[in-house]
N, CA, C and O atoms as CSV, one atom per row, in Angstrom:
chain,resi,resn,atom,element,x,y,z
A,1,UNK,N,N,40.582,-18.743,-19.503
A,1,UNK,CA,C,39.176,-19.068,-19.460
A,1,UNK,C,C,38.589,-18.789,-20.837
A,1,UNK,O,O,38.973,-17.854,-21.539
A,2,UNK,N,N,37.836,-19.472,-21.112
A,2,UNK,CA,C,37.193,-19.382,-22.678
A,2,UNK,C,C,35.989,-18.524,-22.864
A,2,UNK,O,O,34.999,-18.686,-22.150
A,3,UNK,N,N,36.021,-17.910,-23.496
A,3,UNK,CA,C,34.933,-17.339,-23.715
A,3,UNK,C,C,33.999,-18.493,-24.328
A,3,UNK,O,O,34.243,-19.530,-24.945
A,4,UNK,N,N,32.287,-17.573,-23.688
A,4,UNK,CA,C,31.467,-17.988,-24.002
A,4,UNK,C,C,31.305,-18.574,-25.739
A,4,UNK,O,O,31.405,-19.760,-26.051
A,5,UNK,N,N,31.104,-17.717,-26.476
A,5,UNK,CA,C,30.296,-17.811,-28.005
A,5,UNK,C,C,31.578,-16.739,-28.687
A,5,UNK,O,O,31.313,-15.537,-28.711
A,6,UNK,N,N,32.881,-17.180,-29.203
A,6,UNK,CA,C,33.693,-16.352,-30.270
A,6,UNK,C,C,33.281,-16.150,-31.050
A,6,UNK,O,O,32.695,-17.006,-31.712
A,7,UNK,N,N,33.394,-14.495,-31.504
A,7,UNK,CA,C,32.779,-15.002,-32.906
A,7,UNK,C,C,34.231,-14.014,-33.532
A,7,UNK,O,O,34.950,-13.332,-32.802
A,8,UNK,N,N,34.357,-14.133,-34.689
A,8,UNK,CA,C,35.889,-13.713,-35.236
A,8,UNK,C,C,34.953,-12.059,-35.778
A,8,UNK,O,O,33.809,-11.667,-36.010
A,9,UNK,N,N,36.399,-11.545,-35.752
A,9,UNK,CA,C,35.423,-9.820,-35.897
A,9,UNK,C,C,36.431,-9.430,-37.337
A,9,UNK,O,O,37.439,-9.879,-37.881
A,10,UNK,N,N,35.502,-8.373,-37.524
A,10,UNK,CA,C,35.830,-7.491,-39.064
A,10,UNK,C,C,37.482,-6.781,-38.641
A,10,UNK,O,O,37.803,-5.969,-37.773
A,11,UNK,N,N,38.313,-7.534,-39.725
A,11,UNK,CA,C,39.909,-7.048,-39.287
A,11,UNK,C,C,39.707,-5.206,-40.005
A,11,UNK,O,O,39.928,-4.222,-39.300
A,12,UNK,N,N,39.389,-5.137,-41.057
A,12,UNK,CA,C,39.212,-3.945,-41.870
A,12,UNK,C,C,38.926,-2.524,-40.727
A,12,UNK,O,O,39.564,-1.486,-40.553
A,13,UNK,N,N,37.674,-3.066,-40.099
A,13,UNK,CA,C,36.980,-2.176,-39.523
A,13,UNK,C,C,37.316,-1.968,-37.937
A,13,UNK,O,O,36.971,-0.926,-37.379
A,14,UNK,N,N,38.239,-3.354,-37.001
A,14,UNK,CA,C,38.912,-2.724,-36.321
A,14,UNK,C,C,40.201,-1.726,-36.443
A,14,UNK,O,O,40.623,-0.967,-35.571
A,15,UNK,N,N,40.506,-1.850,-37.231
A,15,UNK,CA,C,42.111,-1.120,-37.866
A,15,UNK,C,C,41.985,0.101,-38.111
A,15,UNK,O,O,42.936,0.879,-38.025
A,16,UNK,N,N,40.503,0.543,-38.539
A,16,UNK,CA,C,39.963,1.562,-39.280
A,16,UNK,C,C,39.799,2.358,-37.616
A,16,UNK,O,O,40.578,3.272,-37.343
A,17,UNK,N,N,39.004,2.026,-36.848
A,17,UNK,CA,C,38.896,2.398,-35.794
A,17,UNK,C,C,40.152,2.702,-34.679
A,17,UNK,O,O,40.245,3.816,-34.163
A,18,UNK,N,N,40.893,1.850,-34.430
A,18,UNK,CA,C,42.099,2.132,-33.699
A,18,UNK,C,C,42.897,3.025,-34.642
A,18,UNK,O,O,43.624,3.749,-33.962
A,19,UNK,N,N,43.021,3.219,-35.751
A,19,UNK,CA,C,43.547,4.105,-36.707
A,19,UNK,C,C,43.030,5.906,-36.303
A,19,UNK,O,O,43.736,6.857,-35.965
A,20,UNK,N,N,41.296,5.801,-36.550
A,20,UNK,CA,C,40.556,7.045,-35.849
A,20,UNK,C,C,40.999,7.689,-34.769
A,20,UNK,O,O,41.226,8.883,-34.574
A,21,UNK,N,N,41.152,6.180,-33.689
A,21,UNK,CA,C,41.599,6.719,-32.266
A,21,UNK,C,C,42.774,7.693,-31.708
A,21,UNK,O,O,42.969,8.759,-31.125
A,22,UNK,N,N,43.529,6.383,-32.399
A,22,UNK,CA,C,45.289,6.820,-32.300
A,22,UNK,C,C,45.281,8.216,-33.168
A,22,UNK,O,O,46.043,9.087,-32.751
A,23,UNK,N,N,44.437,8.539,-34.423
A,23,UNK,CA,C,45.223,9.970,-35.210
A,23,UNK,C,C,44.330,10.978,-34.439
A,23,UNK,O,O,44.667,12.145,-34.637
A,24,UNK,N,N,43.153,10.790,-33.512
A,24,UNK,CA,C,42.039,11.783,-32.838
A,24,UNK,C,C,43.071,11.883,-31.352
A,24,UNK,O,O,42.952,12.874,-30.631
A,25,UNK,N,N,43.840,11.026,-31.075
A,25,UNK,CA,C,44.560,11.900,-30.114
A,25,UNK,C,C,45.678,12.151,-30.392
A,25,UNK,O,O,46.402,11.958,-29.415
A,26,UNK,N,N,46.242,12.516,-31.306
A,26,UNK,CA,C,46.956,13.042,-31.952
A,26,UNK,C,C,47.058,14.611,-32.060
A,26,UNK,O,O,47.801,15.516,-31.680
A,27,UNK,N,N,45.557,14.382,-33.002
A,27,UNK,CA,C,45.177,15.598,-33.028
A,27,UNK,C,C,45.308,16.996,-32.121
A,27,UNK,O,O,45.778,18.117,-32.313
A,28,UNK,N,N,44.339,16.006,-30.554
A,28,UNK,CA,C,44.531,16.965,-29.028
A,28,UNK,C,C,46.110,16.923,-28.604
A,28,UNK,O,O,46.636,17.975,-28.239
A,29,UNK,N,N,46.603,16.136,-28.635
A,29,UNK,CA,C,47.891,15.873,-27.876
A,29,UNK,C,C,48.680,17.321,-28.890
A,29,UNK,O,O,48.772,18.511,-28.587
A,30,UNK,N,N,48.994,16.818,-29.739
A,30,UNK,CA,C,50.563,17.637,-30.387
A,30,UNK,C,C,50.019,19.504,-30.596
A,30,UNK,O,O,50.826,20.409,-30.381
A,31,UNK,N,N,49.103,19.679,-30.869
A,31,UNK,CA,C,48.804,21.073,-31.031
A,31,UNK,C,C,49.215,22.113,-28.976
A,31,UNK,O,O,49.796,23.150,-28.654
A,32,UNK,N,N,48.465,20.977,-28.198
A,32,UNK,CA,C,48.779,20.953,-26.762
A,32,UNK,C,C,50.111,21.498,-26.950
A,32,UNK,O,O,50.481,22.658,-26.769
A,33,UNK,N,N,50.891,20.318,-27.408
A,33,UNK,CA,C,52.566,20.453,-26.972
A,33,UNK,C,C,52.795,21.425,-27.816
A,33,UNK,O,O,53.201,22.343,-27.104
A,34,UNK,N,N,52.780,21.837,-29.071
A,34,UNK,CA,C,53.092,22.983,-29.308
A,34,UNK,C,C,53.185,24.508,-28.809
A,34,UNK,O,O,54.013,25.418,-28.843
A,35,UNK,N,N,51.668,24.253,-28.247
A,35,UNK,CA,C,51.500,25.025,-27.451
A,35,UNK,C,C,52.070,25.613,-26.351
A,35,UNK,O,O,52.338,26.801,-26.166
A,36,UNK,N,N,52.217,24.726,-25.686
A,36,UNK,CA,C,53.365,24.556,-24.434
A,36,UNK,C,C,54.780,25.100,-25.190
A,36,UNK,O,O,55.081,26.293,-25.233
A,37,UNK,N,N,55.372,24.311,-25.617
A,37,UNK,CA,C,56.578,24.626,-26.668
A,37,UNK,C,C,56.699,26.630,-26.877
A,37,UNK,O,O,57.545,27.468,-26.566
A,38,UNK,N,N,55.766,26.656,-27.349
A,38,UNK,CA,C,55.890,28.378,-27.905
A,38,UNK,C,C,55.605,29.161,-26.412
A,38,UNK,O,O,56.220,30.203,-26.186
A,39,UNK,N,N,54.544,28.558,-25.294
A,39,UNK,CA,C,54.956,29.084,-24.288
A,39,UNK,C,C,56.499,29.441,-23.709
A,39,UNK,O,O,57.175,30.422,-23.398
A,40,UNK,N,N,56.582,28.128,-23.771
A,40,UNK,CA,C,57.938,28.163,-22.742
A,40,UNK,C,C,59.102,28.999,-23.288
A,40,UNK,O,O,59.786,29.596,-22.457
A,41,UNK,N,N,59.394,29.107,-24.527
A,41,UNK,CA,C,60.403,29.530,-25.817
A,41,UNK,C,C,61.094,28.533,-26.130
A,41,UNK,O,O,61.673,28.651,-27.210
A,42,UNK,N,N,61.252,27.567,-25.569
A,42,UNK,CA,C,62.247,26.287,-26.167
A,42,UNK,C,C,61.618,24.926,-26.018
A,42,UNK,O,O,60.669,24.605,-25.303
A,43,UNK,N,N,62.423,24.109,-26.932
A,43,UNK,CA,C,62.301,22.445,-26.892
A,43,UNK,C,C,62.351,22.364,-26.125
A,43,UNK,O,O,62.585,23.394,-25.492
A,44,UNK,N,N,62.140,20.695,-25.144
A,44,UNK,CA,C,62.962,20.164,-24.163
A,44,UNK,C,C,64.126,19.498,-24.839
A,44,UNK,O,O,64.214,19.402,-26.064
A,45,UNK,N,N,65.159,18.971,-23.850
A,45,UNK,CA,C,66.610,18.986,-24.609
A,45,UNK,C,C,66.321,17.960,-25.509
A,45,UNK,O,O,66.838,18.097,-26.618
A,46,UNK,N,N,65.839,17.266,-25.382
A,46,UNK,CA,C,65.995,15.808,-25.648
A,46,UNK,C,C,65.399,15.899,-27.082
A,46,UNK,O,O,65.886,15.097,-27.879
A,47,UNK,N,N,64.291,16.853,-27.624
A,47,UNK,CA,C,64.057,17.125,-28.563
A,47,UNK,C,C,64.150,18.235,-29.405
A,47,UNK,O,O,63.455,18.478,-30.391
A,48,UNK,N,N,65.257,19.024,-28.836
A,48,UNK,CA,C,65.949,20.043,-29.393
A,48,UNK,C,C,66.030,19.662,-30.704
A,48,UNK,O,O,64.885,19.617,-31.153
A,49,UNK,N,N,66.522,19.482,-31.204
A,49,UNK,CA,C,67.448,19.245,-32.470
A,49,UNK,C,C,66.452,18.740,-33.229
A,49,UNK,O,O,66.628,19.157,-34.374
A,50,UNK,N,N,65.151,17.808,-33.148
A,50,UNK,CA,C,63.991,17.185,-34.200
A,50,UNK,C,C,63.057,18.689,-34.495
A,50,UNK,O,O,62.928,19.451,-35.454
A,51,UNK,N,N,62.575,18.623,-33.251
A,51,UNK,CA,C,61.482,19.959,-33.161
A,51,UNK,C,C,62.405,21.312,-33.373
A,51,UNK,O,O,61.550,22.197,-33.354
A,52,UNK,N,N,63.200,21.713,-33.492
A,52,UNK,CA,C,63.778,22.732,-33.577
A,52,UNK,C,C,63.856,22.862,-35.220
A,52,UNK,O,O,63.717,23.872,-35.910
A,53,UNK,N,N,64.122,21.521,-35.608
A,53,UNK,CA,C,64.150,22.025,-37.251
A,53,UNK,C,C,62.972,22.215,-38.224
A,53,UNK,O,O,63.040,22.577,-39.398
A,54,UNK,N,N,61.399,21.762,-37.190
A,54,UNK,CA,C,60.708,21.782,-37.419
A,54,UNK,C,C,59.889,22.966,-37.316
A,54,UNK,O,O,58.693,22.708,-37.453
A,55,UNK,N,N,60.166,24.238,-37.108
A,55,UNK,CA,C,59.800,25.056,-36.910
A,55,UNK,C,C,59.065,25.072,-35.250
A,55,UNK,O,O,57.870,24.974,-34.974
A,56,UNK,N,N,59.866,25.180,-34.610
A,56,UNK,CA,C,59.408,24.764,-33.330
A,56,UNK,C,C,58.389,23.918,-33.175
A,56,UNK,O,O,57.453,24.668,-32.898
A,57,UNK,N,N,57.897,22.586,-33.181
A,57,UNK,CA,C,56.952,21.852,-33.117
A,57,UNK,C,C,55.466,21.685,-34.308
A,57,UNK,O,O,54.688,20.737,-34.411
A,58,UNK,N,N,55.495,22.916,-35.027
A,58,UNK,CA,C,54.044,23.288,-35.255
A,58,UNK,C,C,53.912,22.315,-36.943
A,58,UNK,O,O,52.890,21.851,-37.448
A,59,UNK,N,N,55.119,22.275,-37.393
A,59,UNK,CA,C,55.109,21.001,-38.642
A,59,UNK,C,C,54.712,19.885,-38.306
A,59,UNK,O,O,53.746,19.292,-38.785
A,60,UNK,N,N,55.714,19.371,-37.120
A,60,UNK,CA,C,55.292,17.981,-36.287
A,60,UNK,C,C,53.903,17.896,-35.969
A,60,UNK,O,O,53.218,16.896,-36.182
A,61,UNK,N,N,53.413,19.179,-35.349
A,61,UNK,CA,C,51.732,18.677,-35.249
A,61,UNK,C,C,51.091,18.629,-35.946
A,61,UNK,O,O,49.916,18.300,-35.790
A,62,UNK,N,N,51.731,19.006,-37.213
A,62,UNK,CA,C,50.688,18.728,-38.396
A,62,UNK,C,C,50.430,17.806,-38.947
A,62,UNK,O,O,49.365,17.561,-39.514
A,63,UNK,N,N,51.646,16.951,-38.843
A,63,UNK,CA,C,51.531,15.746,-39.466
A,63,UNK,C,C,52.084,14.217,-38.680
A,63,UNK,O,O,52.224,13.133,-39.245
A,64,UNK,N,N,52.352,14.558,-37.109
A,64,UNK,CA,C,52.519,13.465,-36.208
A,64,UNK,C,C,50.858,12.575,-36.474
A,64,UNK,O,O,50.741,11.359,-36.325
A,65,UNK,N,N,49.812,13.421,-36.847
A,65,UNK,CA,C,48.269,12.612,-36.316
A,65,UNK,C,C,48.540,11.373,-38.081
A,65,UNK,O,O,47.888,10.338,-38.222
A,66,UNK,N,N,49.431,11.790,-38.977
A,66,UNK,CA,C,48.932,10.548,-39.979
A,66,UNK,C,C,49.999,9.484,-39.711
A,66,UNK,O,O,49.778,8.425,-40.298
A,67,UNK,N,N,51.051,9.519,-38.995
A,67,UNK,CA,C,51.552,8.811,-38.687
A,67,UNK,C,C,51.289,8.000,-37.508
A,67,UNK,O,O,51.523,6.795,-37.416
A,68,UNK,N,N,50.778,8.761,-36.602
A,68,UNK,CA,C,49.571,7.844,-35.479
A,68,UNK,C,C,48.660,7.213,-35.994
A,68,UNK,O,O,48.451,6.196,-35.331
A,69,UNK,N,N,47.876,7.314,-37.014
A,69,UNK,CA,C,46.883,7.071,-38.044
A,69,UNK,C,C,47.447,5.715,-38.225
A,69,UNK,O,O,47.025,4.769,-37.559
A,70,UNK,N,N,48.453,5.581,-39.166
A,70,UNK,CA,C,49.116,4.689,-40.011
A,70,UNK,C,C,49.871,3.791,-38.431
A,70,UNK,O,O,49.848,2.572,-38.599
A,71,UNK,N,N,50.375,4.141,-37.286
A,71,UNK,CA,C,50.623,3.313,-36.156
A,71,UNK,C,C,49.077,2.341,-36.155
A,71,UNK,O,O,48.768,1.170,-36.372
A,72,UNK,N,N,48.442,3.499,-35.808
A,72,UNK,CA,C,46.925,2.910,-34.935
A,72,UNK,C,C,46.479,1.498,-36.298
A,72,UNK,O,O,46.450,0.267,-36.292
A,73,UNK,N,N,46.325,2.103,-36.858
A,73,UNK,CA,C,45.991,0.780,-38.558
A,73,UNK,C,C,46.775,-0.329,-38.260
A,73,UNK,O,O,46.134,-1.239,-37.734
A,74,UNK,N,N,48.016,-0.550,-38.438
A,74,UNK,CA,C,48.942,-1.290,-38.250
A,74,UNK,C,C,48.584,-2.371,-36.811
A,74,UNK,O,O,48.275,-3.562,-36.865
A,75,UNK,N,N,48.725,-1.621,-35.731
A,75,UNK,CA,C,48.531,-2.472,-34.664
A,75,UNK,C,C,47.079,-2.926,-34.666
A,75,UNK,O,O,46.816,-4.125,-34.577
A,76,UNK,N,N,46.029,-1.901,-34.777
A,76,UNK,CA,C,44.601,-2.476,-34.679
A,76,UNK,C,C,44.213,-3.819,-35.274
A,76,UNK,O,O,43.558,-4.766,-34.838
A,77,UNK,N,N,45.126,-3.465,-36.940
A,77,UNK,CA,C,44.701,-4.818,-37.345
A,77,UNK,C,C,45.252,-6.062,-37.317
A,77,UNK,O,O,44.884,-7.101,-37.864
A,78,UNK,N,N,46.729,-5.686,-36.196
A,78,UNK,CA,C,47.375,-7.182,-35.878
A,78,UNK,C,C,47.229,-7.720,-34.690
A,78,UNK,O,O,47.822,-8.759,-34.400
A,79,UNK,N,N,46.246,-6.953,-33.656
A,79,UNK,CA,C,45.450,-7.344,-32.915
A,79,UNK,C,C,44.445,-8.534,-33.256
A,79,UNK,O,O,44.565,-9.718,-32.940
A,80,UNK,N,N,43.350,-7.878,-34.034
A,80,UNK,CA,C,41.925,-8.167,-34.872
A,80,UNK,C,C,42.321,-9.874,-35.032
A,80,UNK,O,O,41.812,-10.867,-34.512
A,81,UNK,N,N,43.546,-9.699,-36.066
A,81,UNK,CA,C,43.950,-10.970,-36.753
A,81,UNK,C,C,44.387,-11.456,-36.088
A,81,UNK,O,O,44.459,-12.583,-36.579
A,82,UNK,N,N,45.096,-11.504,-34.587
A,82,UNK,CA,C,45.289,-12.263,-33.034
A,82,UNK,C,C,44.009,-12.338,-32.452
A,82,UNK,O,O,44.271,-13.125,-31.542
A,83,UNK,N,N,43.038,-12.130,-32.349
A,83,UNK,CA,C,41.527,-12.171,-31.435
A,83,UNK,C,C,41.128,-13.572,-32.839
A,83,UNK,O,O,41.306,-14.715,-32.420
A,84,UNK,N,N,40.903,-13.522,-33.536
A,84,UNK,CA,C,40.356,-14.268,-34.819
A,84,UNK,C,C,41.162,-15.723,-34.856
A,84,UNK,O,O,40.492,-16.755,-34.816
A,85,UNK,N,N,42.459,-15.779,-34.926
A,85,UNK,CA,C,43.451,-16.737,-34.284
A,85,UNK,C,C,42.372,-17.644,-33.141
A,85,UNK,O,O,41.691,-18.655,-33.310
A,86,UNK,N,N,42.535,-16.983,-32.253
A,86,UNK,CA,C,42.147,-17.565,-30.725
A,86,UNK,C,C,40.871,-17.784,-31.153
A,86,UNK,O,O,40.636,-18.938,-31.512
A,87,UNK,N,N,39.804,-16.833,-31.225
A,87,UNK,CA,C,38.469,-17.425,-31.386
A,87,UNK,C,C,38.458,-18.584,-32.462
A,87,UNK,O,O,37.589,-19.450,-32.352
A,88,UNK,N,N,39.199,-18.639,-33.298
A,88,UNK,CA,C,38.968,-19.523,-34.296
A,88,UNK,C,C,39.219,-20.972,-33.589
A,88,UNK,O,O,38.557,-22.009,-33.602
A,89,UNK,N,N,40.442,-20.615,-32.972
A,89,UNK,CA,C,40.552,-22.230,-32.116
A,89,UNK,C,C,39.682,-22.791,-30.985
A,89,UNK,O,O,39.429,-23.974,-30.758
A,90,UNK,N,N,39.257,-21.647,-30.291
A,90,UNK,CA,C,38.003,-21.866,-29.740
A,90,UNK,C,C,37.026,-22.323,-29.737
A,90,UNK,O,O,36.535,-22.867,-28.748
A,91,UNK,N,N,36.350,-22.199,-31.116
A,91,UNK,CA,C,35.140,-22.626,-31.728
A,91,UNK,C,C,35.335,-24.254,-31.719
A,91,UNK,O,O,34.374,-25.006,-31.884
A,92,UNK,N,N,36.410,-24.634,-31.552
A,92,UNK,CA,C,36.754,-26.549,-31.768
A,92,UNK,C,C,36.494,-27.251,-30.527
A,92,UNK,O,O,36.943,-26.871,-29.446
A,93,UNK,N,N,35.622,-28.482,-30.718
A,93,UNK,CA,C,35.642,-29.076,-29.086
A,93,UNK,C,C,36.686,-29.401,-28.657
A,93,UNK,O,O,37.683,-29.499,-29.372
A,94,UNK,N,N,36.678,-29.580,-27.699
A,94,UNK,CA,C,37.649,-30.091,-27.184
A,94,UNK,C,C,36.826,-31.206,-25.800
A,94,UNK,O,O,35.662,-31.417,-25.459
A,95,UNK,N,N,38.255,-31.711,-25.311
A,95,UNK,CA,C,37.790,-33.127,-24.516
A,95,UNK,C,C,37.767,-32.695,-23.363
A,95,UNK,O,O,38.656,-31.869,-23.158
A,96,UNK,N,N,37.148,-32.896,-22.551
A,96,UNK,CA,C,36.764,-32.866,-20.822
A,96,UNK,C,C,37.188,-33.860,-20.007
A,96,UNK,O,O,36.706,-34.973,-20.220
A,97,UNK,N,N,37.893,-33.750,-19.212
A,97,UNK,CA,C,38.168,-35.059,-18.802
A,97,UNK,C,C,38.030,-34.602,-16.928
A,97,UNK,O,O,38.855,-33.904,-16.338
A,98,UNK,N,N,36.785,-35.215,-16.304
A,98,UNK,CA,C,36.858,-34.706,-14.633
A,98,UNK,C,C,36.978,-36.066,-14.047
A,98,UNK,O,O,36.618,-37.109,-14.592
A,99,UNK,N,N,37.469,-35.952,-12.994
A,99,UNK,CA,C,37.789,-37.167,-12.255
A,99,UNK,C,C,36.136,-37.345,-10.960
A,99,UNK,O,O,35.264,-36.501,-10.754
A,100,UNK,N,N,36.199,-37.954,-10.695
A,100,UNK,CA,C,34.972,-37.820,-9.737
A,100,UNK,C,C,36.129,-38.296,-8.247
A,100,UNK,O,O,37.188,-38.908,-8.112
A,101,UNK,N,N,35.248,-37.656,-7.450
A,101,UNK,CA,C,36.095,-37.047,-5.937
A,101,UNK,C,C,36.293,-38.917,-5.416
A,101,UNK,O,O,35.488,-39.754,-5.823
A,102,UNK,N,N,37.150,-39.186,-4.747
A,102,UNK,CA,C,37.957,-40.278,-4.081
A,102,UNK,C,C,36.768,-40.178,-2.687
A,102,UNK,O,O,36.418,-39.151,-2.106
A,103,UNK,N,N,36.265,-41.791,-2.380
A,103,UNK,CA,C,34.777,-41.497,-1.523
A,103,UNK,C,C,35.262,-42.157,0.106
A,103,UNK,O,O,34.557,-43.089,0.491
A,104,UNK,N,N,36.136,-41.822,0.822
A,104,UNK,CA,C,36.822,-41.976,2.193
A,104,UNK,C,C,35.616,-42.969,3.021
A,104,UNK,O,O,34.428,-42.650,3.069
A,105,UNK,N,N,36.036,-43.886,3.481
A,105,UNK,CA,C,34.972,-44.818,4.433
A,105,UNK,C,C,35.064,-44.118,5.732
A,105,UNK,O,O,36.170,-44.282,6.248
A,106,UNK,N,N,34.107,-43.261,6.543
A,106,UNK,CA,C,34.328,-43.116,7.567
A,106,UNK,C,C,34.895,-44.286,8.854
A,106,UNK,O,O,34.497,-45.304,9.419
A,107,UNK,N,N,36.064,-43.372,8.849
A,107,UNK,CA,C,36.280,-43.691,10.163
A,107,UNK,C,C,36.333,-43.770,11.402
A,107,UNK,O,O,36.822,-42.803,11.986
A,108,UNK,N,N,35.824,-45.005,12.255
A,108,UNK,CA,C,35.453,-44.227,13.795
A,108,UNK,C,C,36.294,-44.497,14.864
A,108,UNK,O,O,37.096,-45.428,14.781
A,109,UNK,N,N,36.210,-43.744,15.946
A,109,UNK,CA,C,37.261,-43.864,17.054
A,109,UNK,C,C,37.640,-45.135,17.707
A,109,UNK,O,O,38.621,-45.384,18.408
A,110,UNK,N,N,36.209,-46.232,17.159
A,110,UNK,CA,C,36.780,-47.587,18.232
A,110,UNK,C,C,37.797,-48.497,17.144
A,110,UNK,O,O,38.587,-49.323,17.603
A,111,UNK,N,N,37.647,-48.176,15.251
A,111,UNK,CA,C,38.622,-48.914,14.839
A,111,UNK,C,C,40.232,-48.168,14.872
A,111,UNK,O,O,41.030,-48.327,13.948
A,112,UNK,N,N,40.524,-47.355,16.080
A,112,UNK,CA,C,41.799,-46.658,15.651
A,112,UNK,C,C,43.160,-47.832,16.659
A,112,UNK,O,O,42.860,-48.578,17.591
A,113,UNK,N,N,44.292,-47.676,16.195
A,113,UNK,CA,C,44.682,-48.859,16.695
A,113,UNK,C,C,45.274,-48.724,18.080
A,113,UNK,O,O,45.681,-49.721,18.677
């Protein structure tokens, strides 16, 4: 279904924003898991061996949020530049073509055969 009125949006300034997003939960998320982490005394297995060399997690949370940062940028703005795509083709007429409804002659019970 088409939208009403496209209008193509600022690629810069969505990127910038999903960039904010993605490194602001970053931020909450990995300090969390660290947290957890130094609770418990160990990795889980699966990340034994990354986080373990990392000083149990607390490097990783320092710097997982610029690499979410640099994710969030990346996708935001290859979104932006997919929405801009579509609206752009949007904005073009296009042709209508409706059929008008087929108009049946009533039929009555004395012409049935």
């Amino acid at each position: 279904m088409p939208m009403t009125r496209p209008q193509p949006i600022n690629v810069l300034l969505a990127a910038s924003v999903s960039a904010a997003l993605h490194a602001g939960t970053a931020v909450l998320f990995f300090p969390v898991l660290s947290f957890c982490m130094l609770c418990w005394g160990a990795a889980p297995v699966q990340f034994k061996g990354t986080i373990a060399a990392a000083s149990d997690g607390m490097v990783f949370a320092v710097i997982a949020p610029l690499f979410f940062a640099g994710f969030g940028f990346l996708v935001g703005g290859l979104v932006a530049l997919g929405h801009n795509t579509f609206a752009k083709e949007q904005l073009q007429r296009t042709l209508a073509i409706s059929r008008e409804p087929i108009r049946a002659s009533g039929a009555s019970l004395g012409n049935v055969a």
